[in-house]
C-alpha positions in Angstrom: -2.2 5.8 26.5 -5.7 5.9 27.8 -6.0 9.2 29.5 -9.8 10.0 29.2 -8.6 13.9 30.8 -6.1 15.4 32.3 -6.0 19.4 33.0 -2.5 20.1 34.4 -3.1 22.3 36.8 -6.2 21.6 38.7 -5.7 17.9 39.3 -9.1 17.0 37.9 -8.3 13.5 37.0 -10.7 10.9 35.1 -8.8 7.7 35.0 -9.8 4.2 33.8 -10.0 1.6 36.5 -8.5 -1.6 36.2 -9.3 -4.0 33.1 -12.0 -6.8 34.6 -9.0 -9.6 33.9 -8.2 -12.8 34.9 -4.3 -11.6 34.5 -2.7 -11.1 38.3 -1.5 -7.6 38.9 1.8 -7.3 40.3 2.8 -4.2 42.0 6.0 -3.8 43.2 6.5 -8.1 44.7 3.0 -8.5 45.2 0.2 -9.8 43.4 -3.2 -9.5 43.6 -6.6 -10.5 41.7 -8.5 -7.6 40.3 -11.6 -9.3 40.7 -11.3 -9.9 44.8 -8.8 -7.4 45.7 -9.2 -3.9 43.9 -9.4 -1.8 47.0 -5.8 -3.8 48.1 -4.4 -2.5 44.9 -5.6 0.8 45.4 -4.8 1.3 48.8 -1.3 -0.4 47.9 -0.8 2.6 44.7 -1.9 5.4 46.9 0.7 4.5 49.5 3.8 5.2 47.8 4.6 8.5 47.5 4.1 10.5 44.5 6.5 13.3 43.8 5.0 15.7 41.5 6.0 19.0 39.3 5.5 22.1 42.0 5.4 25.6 41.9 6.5 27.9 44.2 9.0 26.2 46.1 11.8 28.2 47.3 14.4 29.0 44.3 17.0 27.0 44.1 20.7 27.9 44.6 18.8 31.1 46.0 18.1 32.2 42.4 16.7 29.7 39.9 13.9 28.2 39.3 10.7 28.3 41.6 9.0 25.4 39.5 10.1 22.2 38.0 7.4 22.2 35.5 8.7 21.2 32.1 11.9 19.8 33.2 11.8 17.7 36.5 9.9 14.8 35.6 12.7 12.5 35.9 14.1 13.9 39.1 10.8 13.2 40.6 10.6 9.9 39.6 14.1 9.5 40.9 12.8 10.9 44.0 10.0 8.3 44.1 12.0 5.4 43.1 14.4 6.4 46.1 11.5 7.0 48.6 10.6 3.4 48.3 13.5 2.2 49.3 13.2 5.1 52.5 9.8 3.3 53.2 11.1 -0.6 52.8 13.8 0.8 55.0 12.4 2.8 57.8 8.5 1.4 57.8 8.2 -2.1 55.4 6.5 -3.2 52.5 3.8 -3.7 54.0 3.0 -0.2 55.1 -0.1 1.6 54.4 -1.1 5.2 53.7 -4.5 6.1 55.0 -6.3 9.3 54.2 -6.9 11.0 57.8 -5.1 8.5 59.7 -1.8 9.7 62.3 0.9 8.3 60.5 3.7 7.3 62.6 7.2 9.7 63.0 9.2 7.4 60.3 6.7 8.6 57.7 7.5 11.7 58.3 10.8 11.4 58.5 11.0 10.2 55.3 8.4 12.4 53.4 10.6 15.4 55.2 13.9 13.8 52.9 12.2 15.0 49.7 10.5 18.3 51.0 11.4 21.2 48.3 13.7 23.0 50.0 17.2 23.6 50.2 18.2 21.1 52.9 15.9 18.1 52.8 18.8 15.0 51.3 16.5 14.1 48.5 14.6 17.6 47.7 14.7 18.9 43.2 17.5 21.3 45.5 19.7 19.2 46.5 19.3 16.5 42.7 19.5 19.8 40.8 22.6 21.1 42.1 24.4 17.9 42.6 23.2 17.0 38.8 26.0 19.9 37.9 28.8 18.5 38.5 27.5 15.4 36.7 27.2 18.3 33.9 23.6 18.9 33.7 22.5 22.8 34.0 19.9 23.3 36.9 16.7 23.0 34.8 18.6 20.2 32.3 16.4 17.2 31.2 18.1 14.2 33.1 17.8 11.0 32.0 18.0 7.6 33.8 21.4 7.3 34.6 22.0 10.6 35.5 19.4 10.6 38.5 20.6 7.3 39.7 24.3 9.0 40.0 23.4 11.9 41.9 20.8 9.8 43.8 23.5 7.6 45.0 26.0 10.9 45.6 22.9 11.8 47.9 22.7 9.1 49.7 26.1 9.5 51.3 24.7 12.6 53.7 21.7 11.1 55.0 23.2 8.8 57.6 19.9 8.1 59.4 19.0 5.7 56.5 22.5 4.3 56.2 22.4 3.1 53.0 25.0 1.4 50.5 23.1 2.9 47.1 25.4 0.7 44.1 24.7 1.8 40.4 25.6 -1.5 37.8 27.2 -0.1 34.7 27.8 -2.1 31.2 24.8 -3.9 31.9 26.8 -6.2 34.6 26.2 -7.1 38.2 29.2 -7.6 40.4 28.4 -9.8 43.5 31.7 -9.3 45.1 31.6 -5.3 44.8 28.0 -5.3 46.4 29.3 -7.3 49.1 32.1 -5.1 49.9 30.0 -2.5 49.8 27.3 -3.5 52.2 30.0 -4.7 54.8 31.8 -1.9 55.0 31.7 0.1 58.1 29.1 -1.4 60.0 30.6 -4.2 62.1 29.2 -2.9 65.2 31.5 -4.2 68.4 28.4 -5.5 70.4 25.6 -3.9 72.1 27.9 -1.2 74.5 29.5 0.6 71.2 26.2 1.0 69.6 24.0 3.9 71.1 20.4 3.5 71.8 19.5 5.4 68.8 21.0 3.7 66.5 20.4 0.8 67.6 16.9 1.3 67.0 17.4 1.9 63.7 20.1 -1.0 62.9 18.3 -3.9 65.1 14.2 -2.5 64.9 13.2 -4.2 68.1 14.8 -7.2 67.4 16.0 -9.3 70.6 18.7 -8.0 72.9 21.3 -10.8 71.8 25.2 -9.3 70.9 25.6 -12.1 68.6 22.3 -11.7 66.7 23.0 -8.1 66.7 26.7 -8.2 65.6 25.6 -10.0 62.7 22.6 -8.0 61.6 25.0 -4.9 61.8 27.5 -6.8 58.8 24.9 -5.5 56.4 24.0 -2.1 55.2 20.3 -1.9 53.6 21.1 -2.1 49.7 19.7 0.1 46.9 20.8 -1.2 43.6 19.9 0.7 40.5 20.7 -0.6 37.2 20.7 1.4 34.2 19.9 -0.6 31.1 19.2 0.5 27.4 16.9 -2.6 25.9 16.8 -1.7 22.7 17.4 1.4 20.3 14.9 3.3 19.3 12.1 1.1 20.5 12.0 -2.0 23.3 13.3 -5.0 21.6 10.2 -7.5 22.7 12.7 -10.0 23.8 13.1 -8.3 27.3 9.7 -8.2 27.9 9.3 -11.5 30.1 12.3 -10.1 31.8 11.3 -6.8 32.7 7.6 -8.4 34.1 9.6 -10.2 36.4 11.5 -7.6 38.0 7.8 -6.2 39.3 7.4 -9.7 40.9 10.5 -9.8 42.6 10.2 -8.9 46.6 12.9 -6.1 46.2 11.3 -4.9 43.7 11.8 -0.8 43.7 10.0 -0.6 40.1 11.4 1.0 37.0 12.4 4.9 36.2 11.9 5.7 32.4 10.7 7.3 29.6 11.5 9.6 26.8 12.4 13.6 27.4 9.5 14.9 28.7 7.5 12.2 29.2 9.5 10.3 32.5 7.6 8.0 34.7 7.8 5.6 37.6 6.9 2.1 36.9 5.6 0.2 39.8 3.9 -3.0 38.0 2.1 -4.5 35.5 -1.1 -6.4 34.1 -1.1 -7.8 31.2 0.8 -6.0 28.5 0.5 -2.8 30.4 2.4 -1.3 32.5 1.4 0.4 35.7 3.3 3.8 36.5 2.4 7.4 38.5 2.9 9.9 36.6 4.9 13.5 37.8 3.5 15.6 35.1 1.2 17.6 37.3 2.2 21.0 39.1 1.0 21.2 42.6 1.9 23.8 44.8 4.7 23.7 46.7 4.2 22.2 50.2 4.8 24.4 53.7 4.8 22.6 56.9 2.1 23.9 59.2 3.3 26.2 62.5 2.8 22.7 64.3 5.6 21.1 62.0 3.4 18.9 60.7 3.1 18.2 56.9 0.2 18.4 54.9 0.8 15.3 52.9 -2.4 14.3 51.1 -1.0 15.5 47.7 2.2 13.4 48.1 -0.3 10.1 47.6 -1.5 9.6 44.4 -5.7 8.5 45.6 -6.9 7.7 41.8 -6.4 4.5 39.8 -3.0 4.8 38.7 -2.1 5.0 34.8 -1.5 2.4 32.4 0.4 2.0 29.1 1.5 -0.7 26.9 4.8 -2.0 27.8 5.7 -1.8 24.1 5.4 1.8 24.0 8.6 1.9 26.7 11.8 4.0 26.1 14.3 1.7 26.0 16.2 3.9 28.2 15.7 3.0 31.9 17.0 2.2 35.1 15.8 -0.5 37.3 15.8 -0.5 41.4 16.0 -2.9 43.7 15.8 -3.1 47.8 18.1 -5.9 49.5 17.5 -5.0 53.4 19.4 -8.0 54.9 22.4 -10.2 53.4 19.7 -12.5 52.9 17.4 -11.0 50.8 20.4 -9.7 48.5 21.4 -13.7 47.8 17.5 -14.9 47.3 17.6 -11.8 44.4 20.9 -13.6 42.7 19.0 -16.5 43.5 16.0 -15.4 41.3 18.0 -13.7 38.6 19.5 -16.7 38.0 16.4 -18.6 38.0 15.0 -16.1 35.1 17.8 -16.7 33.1 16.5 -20.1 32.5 13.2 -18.9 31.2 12.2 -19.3 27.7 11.7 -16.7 25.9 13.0 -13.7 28.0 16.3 -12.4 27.4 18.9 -11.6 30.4 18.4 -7.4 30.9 22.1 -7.5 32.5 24.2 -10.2 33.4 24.8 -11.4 37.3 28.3 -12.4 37.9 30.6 -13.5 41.3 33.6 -11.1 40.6 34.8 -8.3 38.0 35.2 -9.6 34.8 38.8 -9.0 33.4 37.7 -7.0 30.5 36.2 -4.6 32.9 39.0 -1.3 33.4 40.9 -1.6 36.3 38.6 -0.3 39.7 41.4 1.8 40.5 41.8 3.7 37.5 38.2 4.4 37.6 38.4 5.6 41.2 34.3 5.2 42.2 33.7 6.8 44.7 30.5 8.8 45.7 33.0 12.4 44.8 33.9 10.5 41.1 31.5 8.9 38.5 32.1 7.3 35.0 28.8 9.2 34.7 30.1 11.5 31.4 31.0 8.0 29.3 27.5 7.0 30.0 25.5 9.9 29.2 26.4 8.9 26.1 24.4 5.6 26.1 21.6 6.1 28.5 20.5 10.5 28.3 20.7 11.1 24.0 18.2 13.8 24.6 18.0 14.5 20.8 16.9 10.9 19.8 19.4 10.4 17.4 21.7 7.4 17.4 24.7 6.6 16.0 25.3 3.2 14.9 29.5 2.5 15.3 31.1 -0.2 13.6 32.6 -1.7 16.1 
């Protein structure tokens, strides 16, 4: 890791810039050239949102902890894996964050869902206390899976984003559950049934045409987050092609991981490095000002972001993904297939049409939002201790 300095507490950063390379760097579905675009990078890095250790914040459950320092590294990177799908959703990739600039309502809105306090959807509140009944103490380490289920548990009571969040166990990708997923409850009956409001959240300006509009409402915005394990102790190299290609994908939400302690969110990659922000740096917590508006430069991250060799990842992870239409769900099965044919990368998880029969039975499982296999699979993806067990199978 090249970290020149880094005092915790008074965010006095030295950072290396970008390697002078000929190598494209891919942040999150785009790439750029270091050489003729570094202030695009930049400006692209300092716009997502960078959730942080804080101190202060109101206690949670009225009386725990007041900071997350120490222990919420990976619920912040949940929380910033998450917000990128709130900003794809509600303002587009291709949003911008500029110091000083008004920044429209949405932005707000979604900075607002991850607020520390007790009743934003996505605040360390709301992940710590749901993380309990996934059977993590409030102030637990989580690992990968773990946020991803109480993310998606989340998810379920902030109806302005209206998202169908689907978590991929045993390494498998089932089209047909994602499609029933993302069709449920959202035929709209034409343009009478649906209210002004929301239909300027489901259509975004688009024309006043019923039919267009009846099929644009088929298709909740998806958030699919895989949790993989690519390797045991270590990465095994053979994923590596894989894993670059998931920062090139359009829907590319980037990459939660790391090992206790140490969790980051990956958003690209040069090279053999990786390109991640990095939670482990207490800020104070955040009031709104008496004019309800947010003080939000600390939420953006406005130095070159870190780097580290993509051979020194945990192999615990979880990767995210953003389908907002039906369309842009089949051009990812589309790629993901196409990578399969790539020499020398290795599948991460395998893409199929329908559940394969040596899945359990759906119904025995019963998952829904209330119910996770979570327990079997802390087992696999959140060994806190480091120590595997190899079973003979």
């Amino acid at each position: 890791l090249f970290l020149a300095t880094l005092t915790y507490d008074t965010l006095r950063f030295e950072y290396e810039d970008f390697p002078e390379t000929k190598e494209p760097v891919w942040i999150l579905g785009r790439k750029y050239s270091v050489f003729t675009e570094k202030e695009e990078i930049l400006l692209d890095v300092t716009s997502r949102l960078w959730f942080t250790y804080r101190k202060n914040f109101p206690a949670i459950g009225g009386t725990g902890p007041t900071s997350d320092t120490g222990w919420g590294c990976m619920l912040r990177c949940g929380q910033m894996i998450f917000a990128q799908a709130l900003v794809c959703r509600h303002l587009g990739r291709d949003w911008r964050w500029i110091k000083g600039k008004r920044q429209v309502d949405n932005y707000f809105n979604v900075l607002n869902a991850f607020i520390d306090k007790k009743d934003s959807y996505y605040s360390i509140h709301q992940i710590a206390q749901m993380g309990v009944g996934e059977g993590k103490s409030i102030g637990q380490w989580y690992g990968p899976n773990t946020v991803a289920q109480v993310l998606k548990k989340l998810a379920t009571f902030d109806t302005w984003s209206s998202l169908a969040v689907h978590i991929a166990m045993d390494n498998t990708v089932v089209m047909e559950e994602i499609r029933r997923l993302c069709q449920s409850n959202v035929l709209c009956a034409g343009a009478a049934a649906c209210s002004a409001l929301e239909s300027d959240v489901l259509y975004n300006g688009c024309p006043e045409d019923v039919g267009l509009r009846e099929r644009l409402a088929l298709w909740k915005p998806l958030v699919l987050l895989i949790p993989l394990r690519l390797g045991l102790t270590e990465i095994n190299e053979a994923y590596i092609e894989t894993l670059k290609h998931c920062f090139m994908m359009p829907q590319s939400l980037g990459v939660i991981g790391g090992k206790p302690n140490s969790a980051h969110y990956f958003i690209g990659y040069v090279g053999e490095e990786l390109i991640y922000l990095d939670p482990h740096t207490t800020q104070p917590a955040v009031e709104p000002s008496d004019s309800g508006c947010l003080p939000d430069e600390s939420f953006h991250c406005q130095h070159p972001p870190c780097r580290m060799s993509i051979a020194e990842l945990d192999p615990s992870i979880a990767v995210g993904f953003f389908c907002n239409t039906e369309a842009d769900f089949n051009d990812w099965c589309q790629q993901i297939k196409k990578l399969s044919l790539v020499r020398g990368a290795l599948p991460m998880f395998e893409l199929v049409e329908r559940q394969p029969s040596h899945f359990s039975n759906p119904d025995v499982l019963n998952l829904t939002p209330d119910s996770s296999d979570a327990d079997r699979l802390e087992r696999f993806f959140d060994s806190e201790d480091e120590d595997f067990e190899i079973l003979s199978l």
